[in-house]
C-alpha positions as CSV (number, residue, x, y, z in Angstrom):
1,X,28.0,-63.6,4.4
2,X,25.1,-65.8,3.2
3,X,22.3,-66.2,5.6
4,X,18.9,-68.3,5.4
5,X,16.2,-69.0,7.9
6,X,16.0,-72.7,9.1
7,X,12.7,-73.1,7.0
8,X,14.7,-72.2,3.9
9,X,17.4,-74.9,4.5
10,X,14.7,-77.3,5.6
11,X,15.2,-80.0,2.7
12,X,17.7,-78.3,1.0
13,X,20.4,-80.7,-0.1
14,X,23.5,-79.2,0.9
15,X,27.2,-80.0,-0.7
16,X,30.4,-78.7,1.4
17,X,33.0,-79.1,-0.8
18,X,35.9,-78.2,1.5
19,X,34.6,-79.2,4.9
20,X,38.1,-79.0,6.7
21,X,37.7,-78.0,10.6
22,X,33.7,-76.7,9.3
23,X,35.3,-73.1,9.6
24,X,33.1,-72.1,7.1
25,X,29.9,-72.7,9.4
26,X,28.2,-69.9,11.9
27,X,28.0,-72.3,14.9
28,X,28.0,-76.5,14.0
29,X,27.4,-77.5,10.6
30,X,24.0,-77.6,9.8
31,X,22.5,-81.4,10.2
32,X,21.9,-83.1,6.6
33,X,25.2,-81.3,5.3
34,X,27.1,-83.7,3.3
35,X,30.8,-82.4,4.1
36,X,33.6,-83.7,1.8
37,X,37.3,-83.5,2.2
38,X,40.4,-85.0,1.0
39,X,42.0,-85.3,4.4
40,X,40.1,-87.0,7.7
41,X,39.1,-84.1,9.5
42,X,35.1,-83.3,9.9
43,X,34.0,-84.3,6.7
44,X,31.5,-87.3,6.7
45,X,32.6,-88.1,3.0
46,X,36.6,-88.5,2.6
47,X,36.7,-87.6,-1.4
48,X,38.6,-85.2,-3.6
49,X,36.5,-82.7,-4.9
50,X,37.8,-82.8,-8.2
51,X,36.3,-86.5,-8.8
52,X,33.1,-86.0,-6.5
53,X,31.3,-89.8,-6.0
54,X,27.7,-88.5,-6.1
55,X,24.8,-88.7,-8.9
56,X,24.3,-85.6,-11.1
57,X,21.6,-83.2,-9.9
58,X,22.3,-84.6,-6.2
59,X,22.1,-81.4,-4.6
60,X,20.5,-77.7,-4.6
61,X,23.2,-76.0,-2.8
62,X,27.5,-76.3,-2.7
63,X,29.2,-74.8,-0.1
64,X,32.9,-73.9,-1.4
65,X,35.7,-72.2,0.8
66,X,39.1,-73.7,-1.1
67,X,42.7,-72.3,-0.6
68,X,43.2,-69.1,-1.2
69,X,46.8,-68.6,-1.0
70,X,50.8,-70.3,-1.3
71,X,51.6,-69.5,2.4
72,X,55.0,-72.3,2.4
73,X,55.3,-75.4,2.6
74,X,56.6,-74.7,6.5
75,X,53.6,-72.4,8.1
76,X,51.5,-72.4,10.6
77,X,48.3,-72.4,7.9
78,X,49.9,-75.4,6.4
79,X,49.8,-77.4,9.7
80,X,46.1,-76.9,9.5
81,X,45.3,-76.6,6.4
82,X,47.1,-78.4,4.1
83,X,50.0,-76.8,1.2
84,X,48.7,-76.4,-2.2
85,X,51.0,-74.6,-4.8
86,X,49.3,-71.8,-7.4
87,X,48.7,-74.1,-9.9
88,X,47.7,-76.8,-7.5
89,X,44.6,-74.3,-6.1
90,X,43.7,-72.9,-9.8
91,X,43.3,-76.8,-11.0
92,X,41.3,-77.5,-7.5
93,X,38.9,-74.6,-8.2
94,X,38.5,-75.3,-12.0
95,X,38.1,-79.5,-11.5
96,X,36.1,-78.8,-8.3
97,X,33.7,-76.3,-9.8
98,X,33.0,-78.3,-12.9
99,X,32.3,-81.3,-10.5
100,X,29.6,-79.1,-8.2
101,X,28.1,-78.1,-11.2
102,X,27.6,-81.8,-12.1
103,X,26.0,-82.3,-8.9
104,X,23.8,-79.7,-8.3
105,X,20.6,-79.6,-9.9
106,X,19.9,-77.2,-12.6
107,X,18.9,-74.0,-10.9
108,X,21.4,-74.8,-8.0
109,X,23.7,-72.6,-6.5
110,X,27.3,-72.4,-5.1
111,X,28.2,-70.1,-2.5
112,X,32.3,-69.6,-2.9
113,X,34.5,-67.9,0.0
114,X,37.3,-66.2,-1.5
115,X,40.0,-63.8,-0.7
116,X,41.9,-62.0,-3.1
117,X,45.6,-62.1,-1.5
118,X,47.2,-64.0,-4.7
119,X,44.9,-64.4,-7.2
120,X,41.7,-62.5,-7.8
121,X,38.4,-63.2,-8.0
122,X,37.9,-62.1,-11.9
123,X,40.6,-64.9,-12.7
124,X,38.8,-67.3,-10.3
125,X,35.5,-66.4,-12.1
126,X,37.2,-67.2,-14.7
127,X,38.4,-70.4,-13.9
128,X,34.3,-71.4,-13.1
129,X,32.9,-71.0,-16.7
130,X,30.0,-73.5,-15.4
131,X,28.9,-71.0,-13.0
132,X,27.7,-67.0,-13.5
133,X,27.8,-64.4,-10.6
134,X,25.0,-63.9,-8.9
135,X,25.7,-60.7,-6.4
């Protein structure tokens, strides 16, 4: 869990990159949030992440919660969320994370939700040269 005070996030430029339903979010997404999706759902920017239509250096902060697992094509997750294969989620993570890098400014920072059910988060890592670890 990440938690700021509202003076920290006051004019922080803030990049969801997998706004979905805004699951991510304690509460409603903060205001100022520029939420991006592939699919219509809450996002205020319909994009794929993996060709992002903003400037570099656009934001301080990206906000990434991608798939984390294959759960068929036929689920009740899919319904929601959408079906991505293995491959499809590693190139989403790897295209996506190179984007937010582009778009945050130097110094920026990505907070990534991850679980480790299929693939874990040392490959993922992996897959995010752009970025290093924090905590």
């Amino acid at each position: 869990m990440t938690m700021f005070t509202a003076e920290a996030t006051a004019g922080c430029r803030i990049l969801d990159l997998s706004a979905g339903n805004g699951a991510v979010w304690f509460g409603e997404r903060p205001p100022g949030v520029v939420a991006v999706d592939r699919r219509h759902c809450t996002a205020n920017v319909l994009a794929d992440t993996r060709a992002l239509p903003f400037r570099d250096d656009a934001f301080d902060l990206a906000v990434f919660d991608p798939p984390h697992t294959n759960v068929g094509p036929n689920s009740n997750m899919t319904a929601s969320y959408g079906h991505s294969t293995m491959a499809e989620i590693r190139d989403l993570v790897s295209q996506t994370s190179r984007e937010a890098a582009r778009c945050c400014r130097v110094g920026g920072l990505l907070a990534l939700k991850w679980s480790d059910r299929d693939i874990l988060l040392i490959k993922v890592l992996g897959l995010m040269p752009e970025w290093r670890p924090l905590f």
